[in-house]
C-alpha positions, 0 to 999 in steps of 0.5 A: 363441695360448696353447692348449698342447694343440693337440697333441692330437687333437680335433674342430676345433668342440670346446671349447678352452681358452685362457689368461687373458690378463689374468692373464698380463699381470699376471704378465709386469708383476710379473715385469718389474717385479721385474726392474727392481727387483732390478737397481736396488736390488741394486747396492750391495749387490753392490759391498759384497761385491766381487761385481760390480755385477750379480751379485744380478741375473745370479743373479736371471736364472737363477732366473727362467729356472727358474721360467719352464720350471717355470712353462711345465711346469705349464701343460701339465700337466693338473690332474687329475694332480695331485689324484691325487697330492695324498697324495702330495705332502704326504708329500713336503711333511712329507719336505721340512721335516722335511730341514731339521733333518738334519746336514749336509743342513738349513742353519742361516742367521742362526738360522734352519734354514729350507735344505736344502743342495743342494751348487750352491745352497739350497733353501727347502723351505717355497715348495714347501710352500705349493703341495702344500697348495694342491693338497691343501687344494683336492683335499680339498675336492672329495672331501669337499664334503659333509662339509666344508660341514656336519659340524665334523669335516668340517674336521678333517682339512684344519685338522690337516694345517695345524696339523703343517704349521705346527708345524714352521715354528715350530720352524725357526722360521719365524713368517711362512710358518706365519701365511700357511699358517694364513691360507690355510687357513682361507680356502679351506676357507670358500670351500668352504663350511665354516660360520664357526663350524666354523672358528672352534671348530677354529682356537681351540685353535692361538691360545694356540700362536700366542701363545706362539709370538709371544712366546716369544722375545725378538726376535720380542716386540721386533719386535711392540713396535717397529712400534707406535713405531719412532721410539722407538729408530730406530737399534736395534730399530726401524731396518729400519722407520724407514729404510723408512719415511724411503725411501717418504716420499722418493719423494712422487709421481713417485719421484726417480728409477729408481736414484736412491735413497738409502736402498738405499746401505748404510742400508735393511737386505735392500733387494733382497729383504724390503724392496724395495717400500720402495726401489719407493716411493723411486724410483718414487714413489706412481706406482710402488707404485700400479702394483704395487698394481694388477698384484696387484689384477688378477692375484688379482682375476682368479684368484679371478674364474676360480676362482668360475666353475670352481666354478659350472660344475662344475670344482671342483679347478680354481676351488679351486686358482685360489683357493688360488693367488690367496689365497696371492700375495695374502696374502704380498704384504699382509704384505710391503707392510704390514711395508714401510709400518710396518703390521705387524710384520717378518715375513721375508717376500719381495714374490712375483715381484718381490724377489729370490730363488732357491728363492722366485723359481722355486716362485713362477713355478710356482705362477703357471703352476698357476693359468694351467694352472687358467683354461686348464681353466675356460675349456675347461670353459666352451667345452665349455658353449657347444659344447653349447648350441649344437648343438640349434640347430645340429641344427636348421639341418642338418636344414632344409637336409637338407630342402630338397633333398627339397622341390625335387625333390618340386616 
């Protein structure tokens, strides 16, 4: 049913891959989900801005659309393409931040240079980063398996391509996305069998920067304080949080009701976007968020499941981009459910899949379609495996029915 390769000439008994189709329905139950969502908590903010009711959703439509042929694009596309291209791919990366810092072609929104100017829209240059670093990250690994599991320098590399990576989201500034890349980081690098120690010695230095980097600026350092007491000064600093906090504590269990919310009415800041899970929580309740919960659980469950299995049977490029995939939607969806539940500080950082957004909704579908494209060639890989051990016995069969013939007419 989902065997895009069936174009392709092959022997009829031969392996063929298929997509996860669990992994798919998590994806599709996230993506719904976020449509709903967007529809419902965008409203108010559409009509402050005399846009129309449905405008955040319209425009949400056409990204996913894009996403969606992105995402098809990627899943047809064969992954070895894309580990010979992974030096390039992260020139382009550094090309692609260093845009951003460019007069009339970088953007400059609350602050932030965080844009590139695209003349009919913007682009975020940082969501096409997290998906080149996955791919070189994991095509590294694979050329330098050795190395990485037993020399310290072995990790040098990886960690210091990391390290330029997040020197320029700081400048933007960008504290959110560079946490994630370091997080990120460092986890496939010790699912590809980096020793603990190593990392911890190569990412000892970059904790005094990320210090300094927290608490350099005053907004950030109210931020970090705030969310220790929000209810302190609920009406400045700690508004955002305390607003969300009130709108989850409204849903109980049930939800009171889809489009029912209160908070979304002007009061909960960027509820379409950073804090969309909070407006989930009001109007669905716990049954809501226990649902998106589980449809993250499933979709990087069976990521890092899959990704564990291309490594075991040889398909190392594809079970480590299964895991840097799976890392990556995992991570950023903790950090935004946890800035939503007061458990860690505002990062701005979006729900992937399911807030609202443009160049974030797109590259988030495309890396979906990467990991798709990843089980497609685990499984191949698998089938190819069983196609195998079955044909001694399958020899065997064809030569005792090539035997019998012979034996009758002997007789």
């Amino acid at each position: 049913m989902f065997d895009f390769d069936s174009t392709q000439a092959k022997r009829r008994q031969g392996p063929r891959g298929s997509f996860d189709l669990w992994l798919l329905v998590g994806l599709i139950g996230l993506v719904s989900v976020g449509v709903v969502m967007v529809a419902s908590s965008s409203i108010a903010v559409a009509d402050s801005q005399h846009l129309g009711a449905f405008y955040f959703l319209k425009k949400h439509l056409i990204f996913l659309s894009l996403g969606a042929l992105a995402a098809t694009m990627a899943m047809r596309t064969e992954l070895k393409l894309f580990e010979k291209y992974a030096f390039h791919l992260m020139l382009l990366a550094f090309v692609l931040l260093l845009l951003v810092f460019v007069p009339h072609v970088g953007m400059r929104i609350n602050g932030a240079r965080r844009w590139l100017n695209l003349l009919v829209t913007t682009f975020q240059p940082v969501e096409a980063v997290k998906l080149i670093l996955v791919v070189y990250i994991a095509s590294y690994l694979v050329r330098h398996r050795e190395s990485v599991e037993t020399r310290f320098l072995g990790l040098f590399k990886p960690v210091l391509v990391a390290g330029v990576i997040v020197l320029l989201l700081l400048a933007q500034p960008d504290f959110g996305s560079a946490t994630l890349v370091i997080a990120v980081t460092i986890a496939m690098v010790w699912l590809g069998g980096a020793r603990p120690i190593f990392l911890f010695l190569m990412g000892l230095p970059l904790m005094p920067l990320l210090y300094i980097a927290a608490t350099g600026e005053s907004y950030r350092m109210k931020r970090l304080t705030t969310f220790m007491d929000p209810w302190k000064d609920p009406f400045n600093d700690g508004f955002q949080l305390t607003q969300s906090l009130m709108a989850i504590g409204r849903g109980e269990w049930t939800g009171v009701g889809l489009g029912s919310s209160v908070l979304k009415l002007s009061y909960l800041p960027e509820a379409h976007t950073d804090f969309i899970f909070a407006v989930i929580g009001e109007e669905l309740g716990l049954a809501g968020v226990v649902l998106v919960v589980g449809l993250f659980a499933l979709v990087v469950g069976r990521g890092l499941y899959l990704g564990l299995k291309g490594v075991e049977i040889g398909q190392r490029f594809a079970g480590y981009v299964a895991f840097g995939v799976s890392l990556m939607l995992a991570m950023q969806a903790i950090v935004s459910i946890g800035v939503n539940l007061g458990a860690l500080p505002t990062k701005g950082l979006t729900l992937p899949l399911i807030s609202y957004g443009g160049s974030s909704m797109a590259l988030t579908c495309a890396m979906a379609g990467v990991l798709l494209r990843a089980t497609f060639e685990i499984n191949r890989a698998l089938d190819a495996r069983e196609v195998t051990r079955r044909m001694p016995a399958a020899a065997v069969a064809d030569a005792n029915v090539a035997v019998k013939p012979r034996e009758a007419v002997a007789a």
